[in-house]
C-alpha positions in Angstrom: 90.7 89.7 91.0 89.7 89.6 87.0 91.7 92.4 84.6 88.2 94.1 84.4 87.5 94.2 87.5 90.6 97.1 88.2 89.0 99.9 87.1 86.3 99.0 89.1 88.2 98.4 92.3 90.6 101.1 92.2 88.1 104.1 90.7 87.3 105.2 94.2 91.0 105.3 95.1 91.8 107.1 92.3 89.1 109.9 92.6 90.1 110.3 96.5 93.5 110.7 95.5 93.2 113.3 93.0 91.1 114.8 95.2 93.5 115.6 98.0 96.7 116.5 95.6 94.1 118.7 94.4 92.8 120.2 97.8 96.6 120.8 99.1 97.8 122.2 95.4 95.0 125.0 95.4 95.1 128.3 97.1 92.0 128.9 98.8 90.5 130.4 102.1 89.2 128.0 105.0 91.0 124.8 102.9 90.3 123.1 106.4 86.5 124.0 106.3 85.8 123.1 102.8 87.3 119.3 103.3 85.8 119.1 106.4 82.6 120.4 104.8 83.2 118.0 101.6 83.9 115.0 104.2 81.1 115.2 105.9 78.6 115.0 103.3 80.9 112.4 101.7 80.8 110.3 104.5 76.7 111.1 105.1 76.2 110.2 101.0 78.2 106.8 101.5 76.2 105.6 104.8 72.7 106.5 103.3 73.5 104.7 100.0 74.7 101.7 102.2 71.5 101.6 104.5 69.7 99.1 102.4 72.7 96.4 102.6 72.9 97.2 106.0 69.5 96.2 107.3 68.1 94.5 104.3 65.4 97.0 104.0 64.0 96.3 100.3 65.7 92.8 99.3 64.9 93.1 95.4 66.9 96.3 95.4 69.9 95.2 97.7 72.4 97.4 95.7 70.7 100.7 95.0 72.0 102.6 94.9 75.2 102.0 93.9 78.2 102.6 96.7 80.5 103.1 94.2 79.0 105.7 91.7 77.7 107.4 95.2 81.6 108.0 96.4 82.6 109.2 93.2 80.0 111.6 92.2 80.6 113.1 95.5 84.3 113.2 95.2 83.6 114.7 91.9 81.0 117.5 93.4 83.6 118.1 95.8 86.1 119.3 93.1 83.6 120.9 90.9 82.9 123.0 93.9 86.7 124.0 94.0 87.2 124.6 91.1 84.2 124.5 88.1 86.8 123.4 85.0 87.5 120.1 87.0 84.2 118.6 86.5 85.1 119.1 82.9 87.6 116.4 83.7 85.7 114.1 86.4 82.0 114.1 84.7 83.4 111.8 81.7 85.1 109.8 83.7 82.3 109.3 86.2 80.2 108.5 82.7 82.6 105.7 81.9 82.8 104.3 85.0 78.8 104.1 85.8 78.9 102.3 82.3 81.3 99.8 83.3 79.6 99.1 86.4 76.0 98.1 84.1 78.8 96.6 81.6 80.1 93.9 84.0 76.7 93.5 85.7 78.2 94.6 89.4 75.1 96.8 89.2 71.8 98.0 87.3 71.5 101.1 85.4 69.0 102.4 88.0 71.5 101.6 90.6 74.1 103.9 89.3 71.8 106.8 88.2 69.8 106.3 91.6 73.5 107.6 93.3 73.1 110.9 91.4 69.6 112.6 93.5 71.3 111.1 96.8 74.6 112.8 96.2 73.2 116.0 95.1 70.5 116.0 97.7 72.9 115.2 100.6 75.5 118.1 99.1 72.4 120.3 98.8 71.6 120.1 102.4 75.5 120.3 103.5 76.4 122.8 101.4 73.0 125.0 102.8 73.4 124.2 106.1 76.9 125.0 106.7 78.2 128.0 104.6 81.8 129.0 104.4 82.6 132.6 103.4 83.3 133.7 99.9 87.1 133.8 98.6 88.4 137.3 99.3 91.2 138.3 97.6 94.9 138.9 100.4 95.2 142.5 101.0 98.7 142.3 99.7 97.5 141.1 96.1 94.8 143.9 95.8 95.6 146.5 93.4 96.8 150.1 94.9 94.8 153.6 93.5 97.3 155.6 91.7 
């Protein structure tokens, strides 16, 4: 595999890692539900931005949109909805990395900003469809009345 080629092969890996350290290094309630949750519309995001390789629907636009971008906006959504600084973090390097893509010609610019409406539609529907219940504060950590 070509030097610039890494980034784009390992980009994925790299968000889905730093996704779980940063699942199992936060406290919050119904950890199991949110990456179950975050995993399911993942996985929903990934198959529907795959359908068109799949069964050749629309030959002239084999590649949008783009697999890639797809997995890593919603890796990134997923951590934004942890934690709102952490898209601070992921947004820029989601920027660079849909840049690179169009920069080695692996995929159109349409093809990367066509992942951005899937992934946010597919969350959307998710995230409305199967709430988990706000972050209450342990009963042990709430203040006491004088």
């Amino acid at each position: 595999m070509p030097y610039q080629y890494r980034l784009l092969y390992y980009c994925p890996h790299i968000m889905a890692v730093i996704f779980v350290v940063f699942l199992f290094a936060t406290k919050i309630p119904a950890k199991g539900q949110f990456f179950l949750r975050a995993s399911v519309a993942l996985t929903i995001a990934t198959l529907l931005a795959h359908v068109n390789r799949i069964f050749d629907l629309v030959p002239a636009y084999l590649y949008f949109p783009s697999g890639h971008m797809t997995f890593c906006l919603g890796v990134s959504l997923s951590l934004g909805m942890l934690r709102r600084w952490t898209l601070l973090i992921t947004l820029p390097f989601l920027v660079f990395f849909g840049e690179t893509l169009v920069a080695y010609n692996c995929h159109s610019a349409l093809d990367v900003l066509g992942a951005v409406p899937l992934v946010l539609g597919v969350y959307g529907i998710v995230h409305a469809l199967w709430s988990i219940p706000a972050a209450t504060r342990p009963l042990d950590s709430a203040p006491v009345s004088p």
